[in-house]
ZATI-122635 format. One record per atom (N, C-alpha, C): residue in one letter; x, y, z; chain; residue number from 1. Coordinates in steps of 0.001 Angstrom, whole numbers, plus 500000, padded with zeros to 6 digits. Atoms other than C-alpha are relative to their C-alpha. Layout:
<atoms>
<atom A <X Y Z> A NUM>,
...
</atoms>
This chain:
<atoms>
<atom X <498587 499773 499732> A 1>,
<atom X <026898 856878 705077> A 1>,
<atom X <500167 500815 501282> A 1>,
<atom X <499676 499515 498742> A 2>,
<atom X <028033 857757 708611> A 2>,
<atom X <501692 500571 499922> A 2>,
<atom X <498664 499544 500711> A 3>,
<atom X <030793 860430 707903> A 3>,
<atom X <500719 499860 500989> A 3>,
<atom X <498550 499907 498909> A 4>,
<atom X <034302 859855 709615> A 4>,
<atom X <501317 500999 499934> A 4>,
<atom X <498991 498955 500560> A 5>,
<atom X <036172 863184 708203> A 5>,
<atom X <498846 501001 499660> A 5>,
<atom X <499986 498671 500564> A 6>,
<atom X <035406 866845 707144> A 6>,
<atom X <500865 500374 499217> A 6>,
<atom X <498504 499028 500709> A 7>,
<atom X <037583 868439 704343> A 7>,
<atom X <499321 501693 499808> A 7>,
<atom X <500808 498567 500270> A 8>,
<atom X <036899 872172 704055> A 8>,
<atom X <500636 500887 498800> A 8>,
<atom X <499159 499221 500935> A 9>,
<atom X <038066 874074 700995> A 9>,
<atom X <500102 500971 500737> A 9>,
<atom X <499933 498976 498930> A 10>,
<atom X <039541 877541 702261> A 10>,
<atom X <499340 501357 499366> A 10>,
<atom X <499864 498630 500456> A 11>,
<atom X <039127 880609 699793> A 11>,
<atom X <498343 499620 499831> A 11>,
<atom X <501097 499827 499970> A 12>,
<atom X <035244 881346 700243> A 12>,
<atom X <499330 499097 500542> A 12>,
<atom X <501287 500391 499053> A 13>,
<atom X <034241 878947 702391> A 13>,
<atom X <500746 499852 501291> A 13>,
<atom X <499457 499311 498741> A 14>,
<atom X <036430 879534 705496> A 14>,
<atom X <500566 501142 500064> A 14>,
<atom X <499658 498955 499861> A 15>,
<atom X <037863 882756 704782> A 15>,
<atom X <499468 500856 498776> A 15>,
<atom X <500741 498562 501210> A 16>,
<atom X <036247 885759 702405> A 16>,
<atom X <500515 500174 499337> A 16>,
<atom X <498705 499269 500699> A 17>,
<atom X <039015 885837 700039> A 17>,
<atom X <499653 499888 498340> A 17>,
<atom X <500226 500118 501588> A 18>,
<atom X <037560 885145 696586> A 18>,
<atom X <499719 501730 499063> A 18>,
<atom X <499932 499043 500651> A 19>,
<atom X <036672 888864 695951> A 19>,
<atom X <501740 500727 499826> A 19>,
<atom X <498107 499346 500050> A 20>,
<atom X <040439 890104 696977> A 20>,
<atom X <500673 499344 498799> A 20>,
<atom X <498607 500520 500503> A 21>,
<atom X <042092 887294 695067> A 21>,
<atom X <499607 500776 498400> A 21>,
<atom X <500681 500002 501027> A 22>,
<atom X <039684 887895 691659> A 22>,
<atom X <500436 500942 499906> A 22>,
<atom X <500003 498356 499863> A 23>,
<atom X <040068 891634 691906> A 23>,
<atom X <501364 500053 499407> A 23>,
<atom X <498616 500146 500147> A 24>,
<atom X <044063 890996 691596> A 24>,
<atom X <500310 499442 498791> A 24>,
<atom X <499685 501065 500711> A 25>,
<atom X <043862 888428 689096> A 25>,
<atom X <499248 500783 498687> A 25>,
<atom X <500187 499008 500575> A 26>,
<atom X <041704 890825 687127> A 26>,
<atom X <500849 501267 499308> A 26>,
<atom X <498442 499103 500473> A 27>,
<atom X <044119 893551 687023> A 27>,
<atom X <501062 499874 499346> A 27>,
<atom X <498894 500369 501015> A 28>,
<atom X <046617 891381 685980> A 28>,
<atom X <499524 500024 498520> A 28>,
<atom X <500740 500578 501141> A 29>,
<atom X <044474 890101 683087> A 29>,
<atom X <500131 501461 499268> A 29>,
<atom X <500328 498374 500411> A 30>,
<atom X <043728 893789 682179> A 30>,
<atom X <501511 500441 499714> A 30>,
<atom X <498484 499364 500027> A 31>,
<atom X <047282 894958 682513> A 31>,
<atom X <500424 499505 498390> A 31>,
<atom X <499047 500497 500403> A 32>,
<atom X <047993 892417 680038> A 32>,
<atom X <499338 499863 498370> A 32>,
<atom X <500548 499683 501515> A 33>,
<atom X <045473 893647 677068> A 33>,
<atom X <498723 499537 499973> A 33>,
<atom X <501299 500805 500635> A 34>,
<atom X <042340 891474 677306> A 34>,
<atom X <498937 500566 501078> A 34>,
<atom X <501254 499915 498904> A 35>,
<atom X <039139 893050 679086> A 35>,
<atom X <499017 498821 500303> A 35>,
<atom X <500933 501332 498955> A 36>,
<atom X <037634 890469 681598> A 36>,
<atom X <499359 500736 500819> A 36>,
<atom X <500543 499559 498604> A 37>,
<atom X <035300 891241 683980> A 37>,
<atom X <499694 499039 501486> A 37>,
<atom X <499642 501018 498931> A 38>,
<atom X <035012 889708 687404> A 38>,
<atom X <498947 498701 499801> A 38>,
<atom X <500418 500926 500545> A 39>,
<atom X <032103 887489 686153> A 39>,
<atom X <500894 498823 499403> A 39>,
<atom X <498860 501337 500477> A 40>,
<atom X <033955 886048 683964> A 40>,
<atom X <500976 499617 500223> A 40>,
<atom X <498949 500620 499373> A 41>,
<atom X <037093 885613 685548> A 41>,
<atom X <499756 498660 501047> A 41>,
<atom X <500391 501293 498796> A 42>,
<atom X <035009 883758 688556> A 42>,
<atom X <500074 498535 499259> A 42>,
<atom X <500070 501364 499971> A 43>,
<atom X <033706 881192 686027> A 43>,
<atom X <500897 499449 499121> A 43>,
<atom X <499039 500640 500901> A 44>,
<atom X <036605 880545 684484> A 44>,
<atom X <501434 499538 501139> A 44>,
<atom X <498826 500001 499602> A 45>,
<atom X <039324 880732 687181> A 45>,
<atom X <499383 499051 501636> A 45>,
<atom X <500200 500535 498817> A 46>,
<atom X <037227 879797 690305> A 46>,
<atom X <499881 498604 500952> A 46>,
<atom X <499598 501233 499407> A 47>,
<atom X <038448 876787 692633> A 47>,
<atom X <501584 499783 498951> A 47>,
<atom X <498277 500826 500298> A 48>,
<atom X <041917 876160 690754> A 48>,
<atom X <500706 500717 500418> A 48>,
<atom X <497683 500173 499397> A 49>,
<atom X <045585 876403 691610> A 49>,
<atom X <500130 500918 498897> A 49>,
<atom X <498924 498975 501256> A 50>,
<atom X <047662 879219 689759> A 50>,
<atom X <500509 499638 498986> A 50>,
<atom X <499373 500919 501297> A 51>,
<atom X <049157 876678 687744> A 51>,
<atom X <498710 499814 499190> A 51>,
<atom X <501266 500630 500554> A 52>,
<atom X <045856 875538 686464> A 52>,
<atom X <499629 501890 499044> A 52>,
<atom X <500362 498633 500351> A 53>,
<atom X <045145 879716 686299> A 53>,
<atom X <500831 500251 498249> A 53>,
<atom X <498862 498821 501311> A 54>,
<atom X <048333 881009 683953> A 54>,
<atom X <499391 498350 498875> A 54>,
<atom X <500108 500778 501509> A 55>,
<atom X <047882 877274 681699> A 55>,
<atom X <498591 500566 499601> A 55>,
<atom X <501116 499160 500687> A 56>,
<atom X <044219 878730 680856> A 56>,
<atom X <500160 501218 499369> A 56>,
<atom X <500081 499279 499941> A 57>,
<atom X <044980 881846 680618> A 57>,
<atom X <501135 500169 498184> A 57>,
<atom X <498742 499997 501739> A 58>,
<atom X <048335 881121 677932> A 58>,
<atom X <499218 499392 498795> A 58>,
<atom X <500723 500289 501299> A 59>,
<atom X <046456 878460 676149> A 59>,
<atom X <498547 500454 499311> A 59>,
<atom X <501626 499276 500880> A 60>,
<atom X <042831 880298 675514> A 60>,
<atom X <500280 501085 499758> A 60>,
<atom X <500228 498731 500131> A 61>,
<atom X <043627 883553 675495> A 61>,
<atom X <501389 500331 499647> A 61>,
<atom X <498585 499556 500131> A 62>,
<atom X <047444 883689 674945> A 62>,
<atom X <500702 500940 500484> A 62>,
<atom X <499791 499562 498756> A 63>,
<atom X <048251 885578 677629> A 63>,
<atom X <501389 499201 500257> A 63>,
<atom X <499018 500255 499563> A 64>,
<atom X <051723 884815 678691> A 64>,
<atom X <500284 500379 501481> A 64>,
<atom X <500005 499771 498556> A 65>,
<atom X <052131 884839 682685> A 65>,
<atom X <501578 499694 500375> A 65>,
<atom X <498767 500154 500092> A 66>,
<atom X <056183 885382 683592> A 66>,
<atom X <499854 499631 501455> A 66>,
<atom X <499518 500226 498207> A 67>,
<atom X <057875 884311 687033> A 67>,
<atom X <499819 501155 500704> A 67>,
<atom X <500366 499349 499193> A 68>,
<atom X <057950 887573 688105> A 68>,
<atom X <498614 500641 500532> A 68>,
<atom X <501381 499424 499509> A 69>,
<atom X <054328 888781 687434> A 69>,
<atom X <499743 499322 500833> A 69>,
<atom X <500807 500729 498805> A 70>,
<atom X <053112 885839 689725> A 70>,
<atom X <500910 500128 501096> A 70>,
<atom X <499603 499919 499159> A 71>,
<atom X <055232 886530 691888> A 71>,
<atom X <499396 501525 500793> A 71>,
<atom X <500776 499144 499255> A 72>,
<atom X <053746 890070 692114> A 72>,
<atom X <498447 499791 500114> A 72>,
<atom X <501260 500521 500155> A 73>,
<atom X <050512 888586 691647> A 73>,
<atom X <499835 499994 501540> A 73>,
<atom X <499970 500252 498985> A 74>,
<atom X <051164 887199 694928> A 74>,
<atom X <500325 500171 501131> A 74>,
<atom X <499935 499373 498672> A 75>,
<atom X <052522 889292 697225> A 75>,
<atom X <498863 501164 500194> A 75>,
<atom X <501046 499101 500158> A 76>,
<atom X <049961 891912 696095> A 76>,
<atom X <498496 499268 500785> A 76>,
<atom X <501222 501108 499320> A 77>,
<atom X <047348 888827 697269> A 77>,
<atom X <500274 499810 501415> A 77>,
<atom X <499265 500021 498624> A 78>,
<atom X <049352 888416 700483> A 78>,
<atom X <500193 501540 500632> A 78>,
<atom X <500188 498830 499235> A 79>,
<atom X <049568 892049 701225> A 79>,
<atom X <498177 500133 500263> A 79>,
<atom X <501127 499605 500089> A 80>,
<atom X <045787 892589 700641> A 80>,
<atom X <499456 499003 501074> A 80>,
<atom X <500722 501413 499111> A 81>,
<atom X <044690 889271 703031> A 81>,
<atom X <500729 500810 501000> A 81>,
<atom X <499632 500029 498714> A 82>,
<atom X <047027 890284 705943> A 82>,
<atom X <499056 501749 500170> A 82>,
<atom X <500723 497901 499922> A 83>,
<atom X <045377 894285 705753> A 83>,
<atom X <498062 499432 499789> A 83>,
<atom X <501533 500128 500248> A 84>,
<atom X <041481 893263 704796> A 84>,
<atom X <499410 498760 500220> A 84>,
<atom X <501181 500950 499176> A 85>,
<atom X <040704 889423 705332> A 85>,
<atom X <499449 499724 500890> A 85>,
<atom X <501223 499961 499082> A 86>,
<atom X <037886 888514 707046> A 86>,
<atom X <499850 498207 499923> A 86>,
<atom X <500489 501234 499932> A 87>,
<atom X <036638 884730 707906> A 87>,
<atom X <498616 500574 499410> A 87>,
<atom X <501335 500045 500264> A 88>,
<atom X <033443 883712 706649> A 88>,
<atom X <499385 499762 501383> A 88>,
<atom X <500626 500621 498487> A 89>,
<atom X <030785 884007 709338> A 89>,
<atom X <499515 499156 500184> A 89>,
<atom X <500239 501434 499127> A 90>,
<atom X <030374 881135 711291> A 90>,
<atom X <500974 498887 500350> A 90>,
<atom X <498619 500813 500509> A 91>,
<atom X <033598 879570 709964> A 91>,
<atom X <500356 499123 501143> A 91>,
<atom X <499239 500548 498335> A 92>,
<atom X <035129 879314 713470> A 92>,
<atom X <499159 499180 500896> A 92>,
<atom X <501115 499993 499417> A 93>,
<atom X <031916 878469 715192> A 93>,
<atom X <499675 498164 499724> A 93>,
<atom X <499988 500944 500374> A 94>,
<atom X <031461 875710 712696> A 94>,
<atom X <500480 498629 500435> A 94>,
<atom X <499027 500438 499438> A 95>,
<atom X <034655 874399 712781> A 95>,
<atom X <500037 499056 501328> A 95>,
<atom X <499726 500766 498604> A 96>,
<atom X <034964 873573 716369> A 96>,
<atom X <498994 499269 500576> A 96>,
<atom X <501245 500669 499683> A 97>,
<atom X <031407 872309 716835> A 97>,
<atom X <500281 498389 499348> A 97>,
<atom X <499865 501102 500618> A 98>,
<atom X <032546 869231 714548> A 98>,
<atom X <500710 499425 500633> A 98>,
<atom X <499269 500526 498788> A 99>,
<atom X <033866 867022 716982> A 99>,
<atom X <501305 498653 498999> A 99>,
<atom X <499722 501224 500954> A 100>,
<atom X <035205 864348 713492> A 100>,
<atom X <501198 500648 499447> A 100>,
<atom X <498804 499152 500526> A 101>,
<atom X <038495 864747 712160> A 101>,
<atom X <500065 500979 499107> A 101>,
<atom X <500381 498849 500623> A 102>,
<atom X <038775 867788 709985> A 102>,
<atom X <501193 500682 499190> A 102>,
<atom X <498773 499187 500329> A 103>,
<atom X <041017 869460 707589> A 103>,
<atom X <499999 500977 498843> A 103>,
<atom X <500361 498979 501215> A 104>,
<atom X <041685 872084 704770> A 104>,
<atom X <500658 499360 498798> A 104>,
<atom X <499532 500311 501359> A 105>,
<atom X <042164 871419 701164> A 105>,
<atom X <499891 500437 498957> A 105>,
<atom X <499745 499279 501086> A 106>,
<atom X <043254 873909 699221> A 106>,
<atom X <500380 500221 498649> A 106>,
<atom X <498690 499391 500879> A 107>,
<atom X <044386 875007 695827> A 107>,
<atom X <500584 500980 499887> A 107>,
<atom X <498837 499062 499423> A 108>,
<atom X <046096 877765 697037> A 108>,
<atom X <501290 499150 500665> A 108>,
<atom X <498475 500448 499443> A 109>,
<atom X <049810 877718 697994> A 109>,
<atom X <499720 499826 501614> A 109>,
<atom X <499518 499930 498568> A 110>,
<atom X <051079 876236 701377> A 110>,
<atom X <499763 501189 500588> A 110>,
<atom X <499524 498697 499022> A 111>,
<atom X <051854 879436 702730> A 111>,
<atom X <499044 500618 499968> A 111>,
<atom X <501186 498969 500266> A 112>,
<atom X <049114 881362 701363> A 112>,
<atom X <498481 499973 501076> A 112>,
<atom X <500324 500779 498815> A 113>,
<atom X <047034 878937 702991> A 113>,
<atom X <499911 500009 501469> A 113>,
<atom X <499155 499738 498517> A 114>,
<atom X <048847 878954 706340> A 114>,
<atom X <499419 501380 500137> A 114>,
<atom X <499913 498755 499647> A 115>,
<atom X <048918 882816 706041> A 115>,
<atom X <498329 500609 500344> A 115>,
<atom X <501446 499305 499543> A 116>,
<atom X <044562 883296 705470> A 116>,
<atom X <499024 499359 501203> A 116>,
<atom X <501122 500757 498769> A 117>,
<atom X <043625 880593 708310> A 117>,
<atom X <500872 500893 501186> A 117>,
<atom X <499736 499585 498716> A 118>,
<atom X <046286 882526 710594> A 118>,
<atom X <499414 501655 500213> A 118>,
<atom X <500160 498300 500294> A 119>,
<atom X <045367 886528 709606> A 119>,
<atom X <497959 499502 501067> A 119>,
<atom X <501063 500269 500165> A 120>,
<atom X <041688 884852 710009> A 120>,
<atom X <499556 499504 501617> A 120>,
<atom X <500214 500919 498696> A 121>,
<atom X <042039 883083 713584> A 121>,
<atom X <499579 498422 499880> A 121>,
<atom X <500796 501741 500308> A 122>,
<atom X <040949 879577 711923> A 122>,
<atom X <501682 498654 500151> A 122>,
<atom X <499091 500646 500258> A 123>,
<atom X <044769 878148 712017> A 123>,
<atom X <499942 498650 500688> A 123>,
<atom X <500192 501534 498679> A 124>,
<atom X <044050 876442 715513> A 124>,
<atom X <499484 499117 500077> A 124>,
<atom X <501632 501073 499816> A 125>,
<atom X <041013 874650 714833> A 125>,
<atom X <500684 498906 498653> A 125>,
<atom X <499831 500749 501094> A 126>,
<atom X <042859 873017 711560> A 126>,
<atom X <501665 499222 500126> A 126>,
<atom X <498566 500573 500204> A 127>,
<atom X <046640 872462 712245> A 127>,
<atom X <500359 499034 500677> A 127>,
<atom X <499128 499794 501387> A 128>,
<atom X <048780 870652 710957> A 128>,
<atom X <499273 499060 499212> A 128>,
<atom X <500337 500767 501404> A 129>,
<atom X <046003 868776 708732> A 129>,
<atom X <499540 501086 498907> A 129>,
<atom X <500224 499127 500869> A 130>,
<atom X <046083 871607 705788> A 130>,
<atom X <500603 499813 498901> A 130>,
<atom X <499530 501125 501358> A 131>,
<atom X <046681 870184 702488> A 131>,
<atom X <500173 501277 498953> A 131>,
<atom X <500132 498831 501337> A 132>,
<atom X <047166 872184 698926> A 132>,
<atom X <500275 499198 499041> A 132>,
<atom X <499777 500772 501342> A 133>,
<atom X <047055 871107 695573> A 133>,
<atom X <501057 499934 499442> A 133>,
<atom X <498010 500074 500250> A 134>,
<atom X <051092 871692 695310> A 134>,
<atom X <500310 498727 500340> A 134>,
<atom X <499708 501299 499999> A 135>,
<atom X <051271 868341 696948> A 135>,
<atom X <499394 498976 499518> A 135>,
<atom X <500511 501420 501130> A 136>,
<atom X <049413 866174 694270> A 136>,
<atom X <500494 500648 499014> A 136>,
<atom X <499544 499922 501264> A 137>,
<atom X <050082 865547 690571> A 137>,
<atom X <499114 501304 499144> A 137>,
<atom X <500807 499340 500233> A 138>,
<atom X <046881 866964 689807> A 138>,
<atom X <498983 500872 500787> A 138>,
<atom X <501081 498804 499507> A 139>,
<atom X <044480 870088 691308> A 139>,
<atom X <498738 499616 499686> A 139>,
<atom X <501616 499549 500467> A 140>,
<atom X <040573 870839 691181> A 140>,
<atom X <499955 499778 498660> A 140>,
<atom X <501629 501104 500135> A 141>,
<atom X <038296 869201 689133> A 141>,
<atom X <500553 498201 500485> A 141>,
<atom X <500023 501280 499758> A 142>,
<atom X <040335 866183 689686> A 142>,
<atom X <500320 499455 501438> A 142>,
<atom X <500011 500494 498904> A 143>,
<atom X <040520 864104 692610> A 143>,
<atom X <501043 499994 500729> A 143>,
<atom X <498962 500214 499204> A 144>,
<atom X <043735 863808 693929> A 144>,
<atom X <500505 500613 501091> A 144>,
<atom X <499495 499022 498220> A 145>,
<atom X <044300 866558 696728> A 145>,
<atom X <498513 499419 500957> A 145>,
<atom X <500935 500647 498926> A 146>,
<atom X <040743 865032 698337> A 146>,
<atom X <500620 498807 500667> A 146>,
<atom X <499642 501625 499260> A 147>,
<atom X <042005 861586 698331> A 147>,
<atom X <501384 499860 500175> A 147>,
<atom X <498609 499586 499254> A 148>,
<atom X <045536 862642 699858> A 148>,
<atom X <499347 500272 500876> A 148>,
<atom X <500971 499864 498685> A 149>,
<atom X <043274 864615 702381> A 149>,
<atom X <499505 498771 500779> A 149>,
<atom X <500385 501068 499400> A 150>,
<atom X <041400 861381 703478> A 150>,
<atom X <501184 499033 500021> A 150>,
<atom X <498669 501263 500028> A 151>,
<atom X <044725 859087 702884> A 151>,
<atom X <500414 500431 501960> A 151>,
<atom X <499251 499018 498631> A 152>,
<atom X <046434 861997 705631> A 152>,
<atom X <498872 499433 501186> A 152>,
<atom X <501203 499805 498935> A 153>,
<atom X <043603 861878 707830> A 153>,
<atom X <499394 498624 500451> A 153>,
<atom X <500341 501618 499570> A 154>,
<atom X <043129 857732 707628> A 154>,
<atom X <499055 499821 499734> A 154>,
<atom X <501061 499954 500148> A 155>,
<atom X <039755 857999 706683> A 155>,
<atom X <500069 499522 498471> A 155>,
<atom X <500672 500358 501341> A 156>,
<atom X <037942 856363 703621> A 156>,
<atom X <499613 500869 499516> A 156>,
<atom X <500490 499202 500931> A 157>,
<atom X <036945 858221 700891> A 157>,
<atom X <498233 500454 499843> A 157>,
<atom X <501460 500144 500100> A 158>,
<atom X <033567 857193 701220> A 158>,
<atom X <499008 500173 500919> A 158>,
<atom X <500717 499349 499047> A 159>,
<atom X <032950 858274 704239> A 159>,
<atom X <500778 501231 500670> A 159>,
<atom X <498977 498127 499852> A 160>,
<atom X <034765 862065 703846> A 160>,
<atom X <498908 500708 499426> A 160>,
<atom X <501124 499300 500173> A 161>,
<atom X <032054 864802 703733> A 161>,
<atom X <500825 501661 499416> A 161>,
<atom X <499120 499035 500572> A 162>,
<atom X <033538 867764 701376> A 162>,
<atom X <499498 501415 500084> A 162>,
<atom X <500513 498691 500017> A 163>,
<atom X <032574 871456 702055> A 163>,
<atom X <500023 500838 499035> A 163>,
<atom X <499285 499009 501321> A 164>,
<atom X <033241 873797 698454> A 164>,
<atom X <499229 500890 499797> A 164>,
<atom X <500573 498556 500850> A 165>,
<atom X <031985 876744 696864> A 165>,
<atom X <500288 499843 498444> A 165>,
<atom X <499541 499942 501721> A 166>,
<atom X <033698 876042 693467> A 166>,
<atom X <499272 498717 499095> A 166>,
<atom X <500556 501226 501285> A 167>,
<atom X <032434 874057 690511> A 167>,
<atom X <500848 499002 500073> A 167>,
<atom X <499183 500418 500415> A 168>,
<atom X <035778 872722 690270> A 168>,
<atom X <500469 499072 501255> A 168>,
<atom X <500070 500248 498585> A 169>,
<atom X <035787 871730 694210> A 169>,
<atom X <499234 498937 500250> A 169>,
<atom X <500811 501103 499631> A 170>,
<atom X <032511 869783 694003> A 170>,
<atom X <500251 498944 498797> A 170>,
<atom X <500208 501397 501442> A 171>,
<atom X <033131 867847 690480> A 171>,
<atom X <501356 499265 501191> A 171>,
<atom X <498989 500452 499387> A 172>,
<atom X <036648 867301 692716> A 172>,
<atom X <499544 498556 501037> A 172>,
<atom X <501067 500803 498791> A 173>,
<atom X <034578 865696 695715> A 173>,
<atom X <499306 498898 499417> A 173>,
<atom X <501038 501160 500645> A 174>,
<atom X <032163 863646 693656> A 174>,
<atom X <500943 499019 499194> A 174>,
<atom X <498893 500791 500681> A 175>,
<atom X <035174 861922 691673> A 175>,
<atom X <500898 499570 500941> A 175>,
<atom X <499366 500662 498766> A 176>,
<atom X <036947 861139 695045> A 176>,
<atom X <499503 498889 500291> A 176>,
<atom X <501436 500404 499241> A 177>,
<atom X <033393 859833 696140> A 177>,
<atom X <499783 500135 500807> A 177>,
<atom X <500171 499082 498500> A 178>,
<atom X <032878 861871 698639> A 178>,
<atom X <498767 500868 499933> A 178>,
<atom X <501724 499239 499567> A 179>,
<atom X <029622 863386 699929> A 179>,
<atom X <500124 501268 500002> A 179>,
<atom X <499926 498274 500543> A 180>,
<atom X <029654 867210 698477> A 180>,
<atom X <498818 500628 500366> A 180>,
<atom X <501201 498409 499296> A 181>,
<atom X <027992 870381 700206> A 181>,
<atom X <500633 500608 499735> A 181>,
<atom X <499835 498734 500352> A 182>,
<atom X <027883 873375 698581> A 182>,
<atom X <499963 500836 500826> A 182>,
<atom X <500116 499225 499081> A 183>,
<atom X <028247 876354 700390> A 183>,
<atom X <499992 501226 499211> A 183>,
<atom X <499750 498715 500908> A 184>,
<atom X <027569 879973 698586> A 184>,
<atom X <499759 501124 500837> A 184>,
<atom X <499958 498800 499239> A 185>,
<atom X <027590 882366 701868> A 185>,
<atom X <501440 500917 499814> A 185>,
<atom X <499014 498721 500236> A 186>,
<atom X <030459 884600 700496> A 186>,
<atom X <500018 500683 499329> A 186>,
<atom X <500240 498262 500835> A 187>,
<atom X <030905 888076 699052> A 187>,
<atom X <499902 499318 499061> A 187>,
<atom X <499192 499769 501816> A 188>,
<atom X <031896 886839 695777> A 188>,
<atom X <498154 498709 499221> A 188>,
<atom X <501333 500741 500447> A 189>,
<atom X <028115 884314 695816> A 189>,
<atom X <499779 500694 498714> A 189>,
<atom X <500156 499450 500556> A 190>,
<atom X <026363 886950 694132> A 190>,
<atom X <500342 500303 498372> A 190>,
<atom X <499425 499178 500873> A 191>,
<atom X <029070 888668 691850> A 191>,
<atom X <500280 498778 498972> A 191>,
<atom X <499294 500380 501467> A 192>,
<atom X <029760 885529 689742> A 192>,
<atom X <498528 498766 500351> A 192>,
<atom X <500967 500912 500681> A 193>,
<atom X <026271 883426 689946> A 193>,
<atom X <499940 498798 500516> A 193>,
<atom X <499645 501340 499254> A 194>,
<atom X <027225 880929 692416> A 194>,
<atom X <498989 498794 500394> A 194>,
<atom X <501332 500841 499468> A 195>,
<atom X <023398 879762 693666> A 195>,
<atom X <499866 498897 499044> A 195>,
<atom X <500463 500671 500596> A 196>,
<atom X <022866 878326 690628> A 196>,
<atom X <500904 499199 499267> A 196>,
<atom X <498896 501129 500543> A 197>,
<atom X <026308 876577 689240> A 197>,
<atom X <500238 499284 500720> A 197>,
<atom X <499594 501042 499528> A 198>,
<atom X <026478 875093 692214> A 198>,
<atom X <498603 498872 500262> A 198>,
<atom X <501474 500869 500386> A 199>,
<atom X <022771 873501 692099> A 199>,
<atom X <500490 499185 498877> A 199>,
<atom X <499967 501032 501175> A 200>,
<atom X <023844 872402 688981> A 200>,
<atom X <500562 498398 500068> A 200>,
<atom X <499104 500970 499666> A 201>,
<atom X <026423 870115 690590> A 201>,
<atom X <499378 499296 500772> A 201>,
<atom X <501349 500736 498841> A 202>,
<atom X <023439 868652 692776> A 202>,
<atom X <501020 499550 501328> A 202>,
<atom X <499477 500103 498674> A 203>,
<atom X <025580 868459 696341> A 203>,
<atom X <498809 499151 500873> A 203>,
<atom X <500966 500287 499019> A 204>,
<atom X <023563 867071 698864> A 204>,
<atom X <498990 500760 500958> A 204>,
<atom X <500408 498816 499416> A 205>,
<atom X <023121 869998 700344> A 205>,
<atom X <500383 501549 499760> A 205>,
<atom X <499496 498521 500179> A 206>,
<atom X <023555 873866 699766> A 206>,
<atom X <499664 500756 501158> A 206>,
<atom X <499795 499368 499333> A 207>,
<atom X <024600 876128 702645> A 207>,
<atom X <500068 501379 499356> A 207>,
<atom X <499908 498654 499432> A 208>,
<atom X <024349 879992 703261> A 208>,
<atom X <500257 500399 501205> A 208>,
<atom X <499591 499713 498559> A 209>,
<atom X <025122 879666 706639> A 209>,
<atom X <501150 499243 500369> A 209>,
<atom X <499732 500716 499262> A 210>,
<atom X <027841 877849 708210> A 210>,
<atom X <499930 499324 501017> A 210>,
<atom X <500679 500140 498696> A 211>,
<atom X <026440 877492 711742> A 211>,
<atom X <498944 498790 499375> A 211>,
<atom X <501543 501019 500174> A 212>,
<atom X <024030 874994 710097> A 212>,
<atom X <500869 498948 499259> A 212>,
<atom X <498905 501037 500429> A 213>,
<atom X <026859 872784 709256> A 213>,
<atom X <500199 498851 500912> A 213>,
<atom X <499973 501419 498547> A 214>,
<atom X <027508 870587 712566> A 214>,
<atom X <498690 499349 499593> A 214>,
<atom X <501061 500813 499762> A 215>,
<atom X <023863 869634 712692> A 215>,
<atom X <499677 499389 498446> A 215>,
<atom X <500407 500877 501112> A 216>,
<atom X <023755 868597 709155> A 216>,
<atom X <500852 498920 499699> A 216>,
<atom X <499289 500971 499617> A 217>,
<atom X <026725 866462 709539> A 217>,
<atom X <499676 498833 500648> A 217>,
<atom X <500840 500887 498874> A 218>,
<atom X <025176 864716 712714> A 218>,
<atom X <498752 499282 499266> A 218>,
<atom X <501062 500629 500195> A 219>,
<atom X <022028 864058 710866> A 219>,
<atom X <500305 499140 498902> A 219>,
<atom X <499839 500921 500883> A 220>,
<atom X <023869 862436 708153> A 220>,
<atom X <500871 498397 500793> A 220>,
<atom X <499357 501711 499406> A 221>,
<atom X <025376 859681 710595> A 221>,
<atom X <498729 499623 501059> A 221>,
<atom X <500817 499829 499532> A 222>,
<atom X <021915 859928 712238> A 222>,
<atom X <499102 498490 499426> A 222>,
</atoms>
């Protein structure tokens, strides 16, 4: 397969944001009676959409999530990104070395979105192909914000090369049919066990670096 697209998920594999958001999402959890720790929040919450978040959260644990908490959920997430995010290193580097169309595909909100590729310096290298799981039916694990991504972008499915960190990111990718690389160079690797859930998902490849991204691209149309 000689790839004709890039999709890049954003929260931990172009910008550092999985410990900030977790940390938040934690607190809430806590606030709201049930001790979680960030472990387990990762492998339960990591790669989905908010929507996807509060329905877990009501139906396993009964947890009730109101309009306004997520709403402070989320400016508390939006204050903390514009004051402390960071890109992942290489991100940018990456990025622009890929000469093939390219875009983001989030389950984070539009804006949120928008707000950690611009705080981050990555906006330029991606706009305006930046997708979110608000504009499909369905989010992470299932396919539908990939294959919107490749629809947007004109590109076949089958030759779209998917970048993720999440479990929920690569089952996403592989049900598109799209060629999945893991990537586990961010803070949050470590703290929730990432090396090895995402092995599990057998990718094609597993990254710690970004910078080693272009040339593995190239060698797959090689």
């Amino acid at each position: 397969m000689t790839p004709a697209a890039v999709i890049f998920d954003c929260d931990g594999v172009l910008v550092d944001s999985e410990m900030i958001s977790i940390s938040v999402l934690v607190d809430t959890i806590r606030a709201a009676g049930l001790d979680m720790d960030e472990r387990a929040a990762f492998s339960l919450f990591l790669g989905q959409s908010i929507a996807q978040t509060v329905k877990i959260l009501e139906s396993d644990f009964g947890i009730p999530v109101s309009e306004s908490q997520l709403a402070a959920m989320r400016a508390t997430i939006n204050a903390r990104f514009t004051r402390d995010l960071k890109p992942i290193p290489g991100a940018g580097e990456a990025a622009a070395a890929i000469a093939l169309p390219k875009c983001v595909a989030s389950s984070s909100n539009p804006d949120r979105v928008r707000l950690s590729l611009d705080v981050t310096g990555l906006l330029p290298l991606f706009d305006p192909h930046i997708f979110s799981s608000s504009q499909v039916a369905r989010g992470k694990p299932d396919p539908d914000l990939f294959l919107f991504a490749a629809d947007q972008l004109s590109v076949s499915p089958e030759r779209c090369v998917v970048v993720e960190d999440s479990i929920a990111g690569l089952k996403a990718a592989k049900r598109a049919g799209m060629t999945a690389i893991g990537f586990i160079g961010g803070s949050h690797a470590e703290a929730c066990g990432l090396a090895e859930a995402v092995a599990a998902e057998n990718p094609v490849a597993i990254l710690t670096d970004l910078t080693r991204l272009p040339a593995l691209i190239h060698a797959m149309g090689a």
